[in-house]
C-alpha positions as CSV (number, residue, x, y, z in Angstrom):
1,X,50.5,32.8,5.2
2,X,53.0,35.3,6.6
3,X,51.6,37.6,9.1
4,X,53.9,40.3,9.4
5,X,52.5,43.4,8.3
6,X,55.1,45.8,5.3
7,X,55.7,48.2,7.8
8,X,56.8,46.2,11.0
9,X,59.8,45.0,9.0
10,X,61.0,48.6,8.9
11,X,60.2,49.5,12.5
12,X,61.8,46.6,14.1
13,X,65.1,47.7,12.3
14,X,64.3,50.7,13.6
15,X,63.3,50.7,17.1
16,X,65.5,47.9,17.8
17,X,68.8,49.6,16.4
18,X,68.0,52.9,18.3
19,X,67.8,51.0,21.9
20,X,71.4,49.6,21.0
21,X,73.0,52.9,19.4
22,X,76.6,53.0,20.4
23,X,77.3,56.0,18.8
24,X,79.5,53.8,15.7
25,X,81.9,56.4,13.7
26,X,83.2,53.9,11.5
27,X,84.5,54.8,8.3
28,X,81.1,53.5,6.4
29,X,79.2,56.3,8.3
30,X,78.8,59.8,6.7
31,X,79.1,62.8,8.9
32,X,77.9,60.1,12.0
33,X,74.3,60.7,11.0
34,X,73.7,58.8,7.5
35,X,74.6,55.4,6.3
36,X,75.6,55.8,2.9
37,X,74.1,52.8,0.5
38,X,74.7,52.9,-3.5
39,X,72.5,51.8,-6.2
40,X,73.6,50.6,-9.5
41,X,71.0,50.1,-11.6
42,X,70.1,49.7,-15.2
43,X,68.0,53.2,-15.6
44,X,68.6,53.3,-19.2
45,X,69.9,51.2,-22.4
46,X,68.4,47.4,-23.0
47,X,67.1,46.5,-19.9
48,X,66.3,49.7,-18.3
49,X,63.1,48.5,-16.8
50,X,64.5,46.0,-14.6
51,X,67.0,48.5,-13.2
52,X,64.3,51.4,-12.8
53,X,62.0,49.0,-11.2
54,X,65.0,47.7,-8.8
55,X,65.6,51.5,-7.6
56,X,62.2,52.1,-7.0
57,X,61.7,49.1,-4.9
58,X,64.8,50.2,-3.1
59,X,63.8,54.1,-2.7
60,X,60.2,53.3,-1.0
61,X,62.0,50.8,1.5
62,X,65.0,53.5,2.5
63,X,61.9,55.8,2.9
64,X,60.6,54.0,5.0
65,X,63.0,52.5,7.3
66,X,63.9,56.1,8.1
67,X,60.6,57.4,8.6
68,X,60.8,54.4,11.5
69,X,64.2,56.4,12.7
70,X,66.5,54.3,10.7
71,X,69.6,52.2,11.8
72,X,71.9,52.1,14.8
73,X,69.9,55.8,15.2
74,X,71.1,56.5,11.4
75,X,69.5,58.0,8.1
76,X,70.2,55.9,5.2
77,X,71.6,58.3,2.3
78,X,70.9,56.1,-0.6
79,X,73.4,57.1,-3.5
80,X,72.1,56.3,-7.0
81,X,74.0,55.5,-10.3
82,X,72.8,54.4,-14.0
83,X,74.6,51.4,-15.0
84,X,73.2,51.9,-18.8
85,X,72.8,48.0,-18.2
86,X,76.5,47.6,-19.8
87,X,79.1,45.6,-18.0
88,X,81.9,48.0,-18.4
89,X,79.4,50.4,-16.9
90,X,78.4,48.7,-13.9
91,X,81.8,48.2,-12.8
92,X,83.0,51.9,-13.3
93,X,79.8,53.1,-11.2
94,X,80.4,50.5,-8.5
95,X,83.9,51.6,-7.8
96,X,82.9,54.8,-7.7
97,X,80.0,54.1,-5.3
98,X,82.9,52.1,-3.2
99,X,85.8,54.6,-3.5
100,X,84.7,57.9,-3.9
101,X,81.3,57.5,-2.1
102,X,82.1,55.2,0.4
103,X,79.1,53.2,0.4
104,X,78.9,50.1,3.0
105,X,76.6,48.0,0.1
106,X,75.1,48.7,-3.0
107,X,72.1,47.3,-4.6
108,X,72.4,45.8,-8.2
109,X,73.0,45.9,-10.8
110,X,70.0,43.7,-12.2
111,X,71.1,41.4,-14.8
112,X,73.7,38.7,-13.8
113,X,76.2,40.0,-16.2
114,X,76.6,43.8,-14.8
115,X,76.4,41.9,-11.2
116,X,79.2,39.9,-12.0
117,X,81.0,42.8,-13.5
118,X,81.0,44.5,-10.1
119,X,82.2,41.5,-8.0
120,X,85.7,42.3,-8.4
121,X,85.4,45.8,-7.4
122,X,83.4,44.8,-4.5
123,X,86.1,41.8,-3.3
124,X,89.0,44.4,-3.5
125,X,87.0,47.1,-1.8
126,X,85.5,44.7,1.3
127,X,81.7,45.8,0.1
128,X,79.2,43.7,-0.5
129,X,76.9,43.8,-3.8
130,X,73.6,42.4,-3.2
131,X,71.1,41.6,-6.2
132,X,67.5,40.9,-6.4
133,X,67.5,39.0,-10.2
134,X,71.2,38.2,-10.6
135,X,70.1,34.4,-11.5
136,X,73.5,32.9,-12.8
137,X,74.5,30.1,-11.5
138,X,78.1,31.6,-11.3
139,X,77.1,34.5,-10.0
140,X,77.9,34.5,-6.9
141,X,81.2,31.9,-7.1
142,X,84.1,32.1,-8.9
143,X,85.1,29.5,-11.7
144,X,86.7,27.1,-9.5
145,X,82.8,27.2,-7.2
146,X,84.2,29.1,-4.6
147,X,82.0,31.4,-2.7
148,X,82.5,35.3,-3.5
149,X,82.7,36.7,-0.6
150,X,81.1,39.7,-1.0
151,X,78.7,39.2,-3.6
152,X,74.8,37.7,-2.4
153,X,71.5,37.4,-4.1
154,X,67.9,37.9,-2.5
155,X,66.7,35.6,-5.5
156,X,67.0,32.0,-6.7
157,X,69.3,31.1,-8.9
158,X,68.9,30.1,-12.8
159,X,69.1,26.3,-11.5
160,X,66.1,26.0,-9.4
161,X,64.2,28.2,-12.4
162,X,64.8,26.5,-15.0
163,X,64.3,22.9,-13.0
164,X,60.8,24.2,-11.7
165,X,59.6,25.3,-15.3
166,X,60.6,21.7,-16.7
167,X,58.9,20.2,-13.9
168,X,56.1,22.5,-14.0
169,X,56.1,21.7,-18.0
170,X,56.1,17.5,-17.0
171,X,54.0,17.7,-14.1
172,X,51.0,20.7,-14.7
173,X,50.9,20.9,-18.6
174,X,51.9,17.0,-19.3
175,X,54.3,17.8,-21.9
176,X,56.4,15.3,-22.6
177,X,58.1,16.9,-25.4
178,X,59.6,20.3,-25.8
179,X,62.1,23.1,-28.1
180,X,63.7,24.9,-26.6
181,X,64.5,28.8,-28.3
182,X,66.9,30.3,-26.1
183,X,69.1,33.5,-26.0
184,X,72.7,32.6,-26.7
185,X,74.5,36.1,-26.1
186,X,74.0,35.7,-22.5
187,X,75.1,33.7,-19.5
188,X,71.3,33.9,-18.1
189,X,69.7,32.1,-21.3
190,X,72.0,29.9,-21.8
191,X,72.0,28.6,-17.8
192,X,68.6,28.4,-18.2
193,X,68.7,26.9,-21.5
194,X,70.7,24.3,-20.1
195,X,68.9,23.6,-16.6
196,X,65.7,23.1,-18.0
197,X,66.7,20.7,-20.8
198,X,68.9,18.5,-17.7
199,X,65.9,18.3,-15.9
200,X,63.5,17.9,-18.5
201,X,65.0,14.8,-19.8
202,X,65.6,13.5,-16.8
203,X,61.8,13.4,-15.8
204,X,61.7,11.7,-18.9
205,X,60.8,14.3,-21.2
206,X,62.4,14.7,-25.0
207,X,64.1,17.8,-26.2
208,X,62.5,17.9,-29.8
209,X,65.0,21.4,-31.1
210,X,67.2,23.7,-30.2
211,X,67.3,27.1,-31.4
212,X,69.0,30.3,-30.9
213,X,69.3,34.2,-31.5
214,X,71.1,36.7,-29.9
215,X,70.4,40.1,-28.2
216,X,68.8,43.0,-30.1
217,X,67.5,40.2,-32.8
218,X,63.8,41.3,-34.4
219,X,63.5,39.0,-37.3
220,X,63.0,35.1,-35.8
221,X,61.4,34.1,-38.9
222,X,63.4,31.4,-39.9
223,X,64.0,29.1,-37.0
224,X,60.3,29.7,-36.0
225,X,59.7,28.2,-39.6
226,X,61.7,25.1,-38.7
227,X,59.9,25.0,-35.0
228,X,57.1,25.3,-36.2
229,X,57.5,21.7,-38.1
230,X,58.3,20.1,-35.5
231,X,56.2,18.0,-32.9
232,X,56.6,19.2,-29.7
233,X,54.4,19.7,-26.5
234,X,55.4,23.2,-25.1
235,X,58.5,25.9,-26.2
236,X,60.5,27.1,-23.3
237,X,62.2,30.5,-24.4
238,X,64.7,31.8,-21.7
239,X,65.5,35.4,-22.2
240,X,64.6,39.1,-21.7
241,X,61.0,40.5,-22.4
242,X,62.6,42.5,-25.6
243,X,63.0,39.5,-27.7
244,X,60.6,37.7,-25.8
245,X,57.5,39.9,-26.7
246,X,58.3,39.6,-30.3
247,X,59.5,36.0,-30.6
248,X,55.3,34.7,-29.0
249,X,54.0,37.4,-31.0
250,X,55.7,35.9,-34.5
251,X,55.3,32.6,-33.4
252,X,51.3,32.7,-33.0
253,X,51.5,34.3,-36.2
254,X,52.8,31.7,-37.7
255,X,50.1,29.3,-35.9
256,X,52.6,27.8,-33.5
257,X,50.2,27.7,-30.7
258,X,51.5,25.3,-28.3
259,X,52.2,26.7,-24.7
260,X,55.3,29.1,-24.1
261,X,57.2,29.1,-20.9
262,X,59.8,32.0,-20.1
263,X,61.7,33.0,-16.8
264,X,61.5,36.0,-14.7
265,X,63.0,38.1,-17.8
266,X,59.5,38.1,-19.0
267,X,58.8,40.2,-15.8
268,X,58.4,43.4,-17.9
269,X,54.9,45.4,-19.1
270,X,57.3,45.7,-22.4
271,X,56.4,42.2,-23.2
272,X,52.6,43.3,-23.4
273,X,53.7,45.9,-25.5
274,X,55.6,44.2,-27.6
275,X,53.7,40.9,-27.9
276,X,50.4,42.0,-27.7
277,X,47.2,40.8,-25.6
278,X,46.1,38.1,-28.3
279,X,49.4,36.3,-28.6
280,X,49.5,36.0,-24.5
281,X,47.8,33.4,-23.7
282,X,48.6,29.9,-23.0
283,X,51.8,31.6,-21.6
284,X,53.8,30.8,-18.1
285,X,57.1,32.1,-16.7
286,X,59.0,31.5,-13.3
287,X,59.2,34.7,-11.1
288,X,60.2,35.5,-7.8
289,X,56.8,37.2,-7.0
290,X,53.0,37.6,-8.1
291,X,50.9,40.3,-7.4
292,X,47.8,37.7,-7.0
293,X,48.9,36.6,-3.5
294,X,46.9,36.8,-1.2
295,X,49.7,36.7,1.7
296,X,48.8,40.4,3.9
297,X,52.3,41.4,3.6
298,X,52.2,40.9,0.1
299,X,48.8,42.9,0.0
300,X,50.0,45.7,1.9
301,X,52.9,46.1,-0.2
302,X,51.2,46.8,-3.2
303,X,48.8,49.1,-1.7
304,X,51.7,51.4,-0.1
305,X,53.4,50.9,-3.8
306,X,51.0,52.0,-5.2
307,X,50.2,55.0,-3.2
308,X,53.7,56.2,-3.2
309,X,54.2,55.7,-7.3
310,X,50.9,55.6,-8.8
311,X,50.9,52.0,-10.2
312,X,51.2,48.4,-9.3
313,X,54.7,46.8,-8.3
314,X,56.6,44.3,-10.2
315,X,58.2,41.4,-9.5
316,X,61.4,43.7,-9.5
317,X,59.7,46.2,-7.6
318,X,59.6,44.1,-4.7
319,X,62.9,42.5,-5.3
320,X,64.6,46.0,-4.9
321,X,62.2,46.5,-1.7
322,X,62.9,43.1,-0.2
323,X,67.0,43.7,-1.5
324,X,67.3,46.8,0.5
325,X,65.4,45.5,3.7
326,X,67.7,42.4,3.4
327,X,71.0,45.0,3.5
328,X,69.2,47.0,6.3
329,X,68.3,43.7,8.4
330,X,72.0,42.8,7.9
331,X,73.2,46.2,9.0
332,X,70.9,46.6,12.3
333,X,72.6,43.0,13.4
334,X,76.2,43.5,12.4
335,X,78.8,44.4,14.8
336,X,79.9,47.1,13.3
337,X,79.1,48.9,10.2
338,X,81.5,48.6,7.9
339,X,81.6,46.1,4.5
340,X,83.0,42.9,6.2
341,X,80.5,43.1,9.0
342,X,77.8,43.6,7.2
343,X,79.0,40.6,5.0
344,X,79.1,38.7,7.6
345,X,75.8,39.4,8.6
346,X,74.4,38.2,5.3
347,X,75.7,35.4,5.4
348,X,74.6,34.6,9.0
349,X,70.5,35.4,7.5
350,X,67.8,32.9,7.8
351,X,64.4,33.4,8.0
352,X,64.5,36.6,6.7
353,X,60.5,37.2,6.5
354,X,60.6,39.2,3.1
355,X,57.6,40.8,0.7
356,X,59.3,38.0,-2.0
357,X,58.9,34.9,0.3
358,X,61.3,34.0,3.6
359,X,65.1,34.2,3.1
360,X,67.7,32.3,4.0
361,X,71.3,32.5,2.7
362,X,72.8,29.2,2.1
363,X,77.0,29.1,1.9
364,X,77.1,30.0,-1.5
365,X,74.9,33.0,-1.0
366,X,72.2,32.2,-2.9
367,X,69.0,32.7,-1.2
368,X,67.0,29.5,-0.3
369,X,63.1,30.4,-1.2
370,X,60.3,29.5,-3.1
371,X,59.4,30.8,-6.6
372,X,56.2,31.2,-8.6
373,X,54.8,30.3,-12.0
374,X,52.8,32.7,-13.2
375,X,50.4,32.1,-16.0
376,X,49.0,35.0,-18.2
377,X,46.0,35.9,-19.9
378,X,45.6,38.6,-22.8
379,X,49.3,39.2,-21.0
380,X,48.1,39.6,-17.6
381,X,48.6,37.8,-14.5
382,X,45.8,35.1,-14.3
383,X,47.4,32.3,-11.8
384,X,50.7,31.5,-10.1
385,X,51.6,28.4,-8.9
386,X,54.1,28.0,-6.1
387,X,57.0,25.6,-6.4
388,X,59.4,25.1,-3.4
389,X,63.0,24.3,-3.3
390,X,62.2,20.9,-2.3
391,X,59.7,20.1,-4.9
């Protein structure tokens, strides 16, 4: 159990960056007083909840890291842009967050295809990106596996997601078959599609089917006809909550009741929405985060969340948070503020006690950290089970 209380974090960055202030004018600074940060987020289109959760997370930790006197003896102006979660949008907002704002990081985008989008931008400028559920593999390298070098991630990567739901599926549920019904428009369902039938088969298990649909699909009746002929112990469906919700709901409908595993794209109260409480059950997804921990940081989180907006955080919720204490952290320790720096920094992190679990970067950026599976029940939260990077 971590023992750090939610606000120490921001205190320490703080208290400790105004007994060093030297007084930095670098270019990165506005007017000497502020430290300009951007946010480009998903606040509207397909995914907007991921990207409105993200920016909430990130407003309540600026908030408070300046209400503890902020960086280096600076106020963090946060800048704020809606990436309409479309590629071509993301990386029009992030060059203007780099050029014309003059941002020394920015937060987002979300999804790992807008993230990726903005990598360029963020290489040409010298300012790192930094996303809380960017999960593609490649999405912080390039295609020959280099490291970007200024693009990072606060979460775990498609990889070790789809490897802990197969061995979660193996080891906790005993399934020793399984279809998989994945989203084949994007780079995130089909990584996980991928890394969960490797390591299912190679704990022994049997990939019975594979099916597929695309983004912005509502009728899934006819390959959840053919799934449901076939023997199989558990389906795995990696995608967003949109399709999600409506693929359990039509497939308990059609009496296909066989456990459903997902990834953190389920993290959305859409998929309640759209599935419905009876369909539910008997359901499990990977996630950076669960709201039934017990840890104190993780309980004082929620309670100042909540207080501040009136509801209970998300798993994106706290990525943002933990995303925007992990560029503040960086900032307070780099040598001076300005993009490469502050990448520099980044890359330097380990042990980063975060509201998501402890950080450390590894040198491809990723962060190294443990991840939950979280099972729900009328399409709440009922359990989560921790699974480690070593597991």
């Amino acid at each position: 159990m971590k023992k750090t209380a939610l606000g120490l974090l921001a205190a320490a960055i703080g208290l400790s960056a105004l007994a060093g202030c030297s007084g930095n004018t670098n270019p990165g600074t506005t007017g000497g007083d502020t430290i300009k940060i951007g946010v480009a987020a998903e606040l509207s289109g397909a995914v907007a909840t991921y990207g409105t959760d993200i920016s909430h997370g990130a407003q309540m930790a600026v908030d408070e890291i300046n209400a503890a006197g902020g960086i280096k003896g600076k106020q963090i102006e946060l800048v704020t842009y809606d990436t309409k979660s479309d590629p071509a949008q993301a990386t029009t907002m992030a060059t203007k967050l780099m050029t014309q704002d003059k941002v020394v990081a920015v937060v987002g985008p979300a999804t790992s295809g807008s993230f990726m989008a903005t990598i360029p931008v963020a290489n040409a400028n010298k300012v790192p990106v930094v996303s809380g559920s960017a999960t593609a593999d490649a999405a912080t390298v390039d295609a020959n596996g280099n490291v970007q070098p200024f693009a990072f991630r606060t979460c775990v990567s498609d990889s070790f997601q789809g490897s802990a739901a197969a061995t979660f599926a193996r080891q906790t549920l005993g399934a020793k078959t399984a279809v998989i019904y994945m989203d084949n428009s994007s780079d995130y369902g089909k990584g996980l599609a991928k890394t969960f039938n490797d390591a299912f088969t190679a704990a022994g298990g049997t990939i019975v089917d594979t099916q597929s649909y695309v983004a912005g699909d509502t009728d899934f009746n006819a390959a959840l006809t053919k799934i449901a002929g076939e023997q199989f112990d558990v389906l795995y469906i990696p995608g967003y909550y949109q399709e999600g919700g409506l693929i359990i709901k039509a497939a308990r409908g059609m009496g296909i009741n066989q456990p459903v595993l997902g990834a953190d794209g389920f993290d959305s109260p859409t998929l309640l929405e759209l599935g419905g409480a009876q369909a539910l059950n008997n359901v499990y997804f990977t996630n950076h985060y669960s709201s039934l921990s017990q840890d104190p940081k993780v309980q004082a989180f929620q309670a100042a969340f909540k207080a501040k907006y009136g509801a209970d955080p998300s798993g994106f919720n706290a990525m943002g948070y933990d995303t925007m204490n992990f560029i503040a952290d960086a900032i307070n320790r780099a040598t001076s503020i300005d993009g490469q720096s502050i990448a520099d920094a980044m890359a330097a992190t380990k042990d980063f006690s975060a509201v998501t679990g402890m950080i450390t970067v590894d040198a491809h950026h990723n962060a190294i950290k443990d991840i939950v599976v979280i099972k729900l029940k009328d399409g709440v939260q009922d359990s989560a089970t921790t699974v480690s990077p070593t597991a």
